[in-house]
N, C-alpha and C positions, 0 to 999 in steps of 0.2 A: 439774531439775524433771521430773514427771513427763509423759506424755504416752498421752491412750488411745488404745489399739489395738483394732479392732474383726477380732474372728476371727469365718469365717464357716465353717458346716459344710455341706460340699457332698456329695452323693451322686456316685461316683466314676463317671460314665456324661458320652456324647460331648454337649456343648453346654453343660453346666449351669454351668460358669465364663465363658462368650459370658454367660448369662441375665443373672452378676453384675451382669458389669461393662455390660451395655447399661441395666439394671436403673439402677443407678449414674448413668453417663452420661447416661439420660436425665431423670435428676431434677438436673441439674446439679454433680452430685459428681467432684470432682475425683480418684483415686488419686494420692497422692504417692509411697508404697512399698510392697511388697506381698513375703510370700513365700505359698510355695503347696508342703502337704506332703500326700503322699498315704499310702493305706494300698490293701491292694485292694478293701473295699468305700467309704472314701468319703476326703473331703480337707479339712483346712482353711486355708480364706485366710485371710492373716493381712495386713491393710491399715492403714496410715495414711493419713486423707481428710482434705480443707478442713474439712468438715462433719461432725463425729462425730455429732452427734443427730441431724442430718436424714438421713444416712447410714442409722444405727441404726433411727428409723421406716419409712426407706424400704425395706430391705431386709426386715424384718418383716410389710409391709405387703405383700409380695409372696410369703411363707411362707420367708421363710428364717430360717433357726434361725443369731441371730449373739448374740455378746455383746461387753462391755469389758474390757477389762484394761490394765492399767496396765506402762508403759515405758518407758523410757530412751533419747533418743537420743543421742547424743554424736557429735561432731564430733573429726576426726582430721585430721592431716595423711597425701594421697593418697600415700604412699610403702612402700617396700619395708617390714617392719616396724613400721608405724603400730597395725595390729591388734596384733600380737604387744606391742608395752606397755601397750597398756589392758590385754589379759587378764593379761599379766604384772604389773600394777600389783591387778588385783582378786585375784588367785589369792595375793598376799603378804598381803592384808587378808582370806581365805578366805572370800570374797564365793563362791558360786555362781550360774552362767550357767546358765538351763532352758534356752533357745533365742536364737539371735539371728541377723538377718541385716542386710546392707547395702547400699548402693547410692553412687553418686557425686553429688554437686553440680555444680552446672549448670556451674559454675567451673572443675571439673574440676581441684581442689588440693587441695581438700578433699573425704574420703569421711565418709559419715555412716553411725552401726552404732546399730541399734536393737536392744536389750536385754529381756530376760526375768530378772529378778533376783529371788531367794529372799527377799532382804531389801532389796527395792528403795533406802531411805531411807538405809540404810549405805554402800549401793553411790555415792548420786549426792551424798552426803558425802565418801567418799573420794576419787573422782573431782576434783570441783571442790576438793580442799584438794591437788590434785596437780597444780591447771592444767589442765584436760582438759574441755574445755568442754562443757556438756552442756546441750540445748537445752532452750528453754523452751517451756509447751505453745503461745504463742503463734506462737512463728516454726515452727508444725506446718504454719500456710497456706501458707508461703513453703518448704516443702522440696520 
C-alpha cells in the first residue's frame, strides 16, 4: 500500500530545519522517519508524520513550500543482507528505485525502507507476491 510522504524544501542556511521540526512539534506532529538531502543552495526533507494533512496545512501555513508523494514502505528483517533482497528482488522485475531511505523499528528486528518507485503499483505487487511485507498507509502512525 501506498503511503504519503511529505517532502519539504528548505533554503540551505543555519536554523531553517530547527524552524521545521519546532514548526511540527508544536502543532502536535509527530516525525516518524525523515531523510534530509542537500545541495549547496537548498535541501529537501523528506518526512513521514502521524498527520499527513495537518502536517501539509501546518507547514504551508508557516511559508514552507512542501508537497505529497507517494511511497512504499516495507518491512524487512534487521539482518546482514535483508536490503540487499528486496533490491535484488525489484532489480529481477526491473522495477526502478528514485530514492529511498531507512530507519529501525522500535523492536529492533525488524528495519523498515521507505521507497521511491517509478512504477509504484508494480513494485508493491511484486513485493507482496514475494512475501515482503509492505506497510499499509495506516500503520504510518505506529512507525
Amino acid at each position: 500500500m501506498e503511503l504519503e510522504q511529505l517532502s519539504v524544501f528548505l533554503e540551505n542556511r543555519a536554523g531553517r530545519l530547527a524552524e521545521v521540526t519546532a514548526v511540527l512539534g508544536n502543532a502536535g506532529i509527530n516525525i516518524r522517519a525523515l531523510s534530509l538531502a542537500d545541495t549547496a543552495d537548498f535541501g529537501i526533507l523528506r518526512i513521514i508524520v502521524n498527520d499527513v494533512d495537518k502536517a501539509l496545512a501546518t507547514l504551508r501555513t508557516h511559508g514552507f513550500t512542501a508537497t505529497l508523494t507517494k511511497v512504499v514502505a516495507v518491512e524487512v528483517d534487521d539482518q546482514p543482507g535483508g536490503l540487499s533482497t528486496v533490491l535484488q528482488l525489484l532489480n529481477a522485475h526491473d522495477i526502478n528505485v528514485e530514492y529511498m531511505y531507512a530507519f529501525v523499528e522500535k523492536s529492533a528486528d525488524k528495519a523498515l525502507l521507505v521507497f521511491r518507485f517509478e512504477n509504484l503499483q508494480k513494485a508493491i505487487d511484486v513485493l507482496t507476491e514475494n512475501n515482503i511485507k509492505v506497510l499499509k498507509s495506516e500503520n504510518a502512525r505506529s512507525i
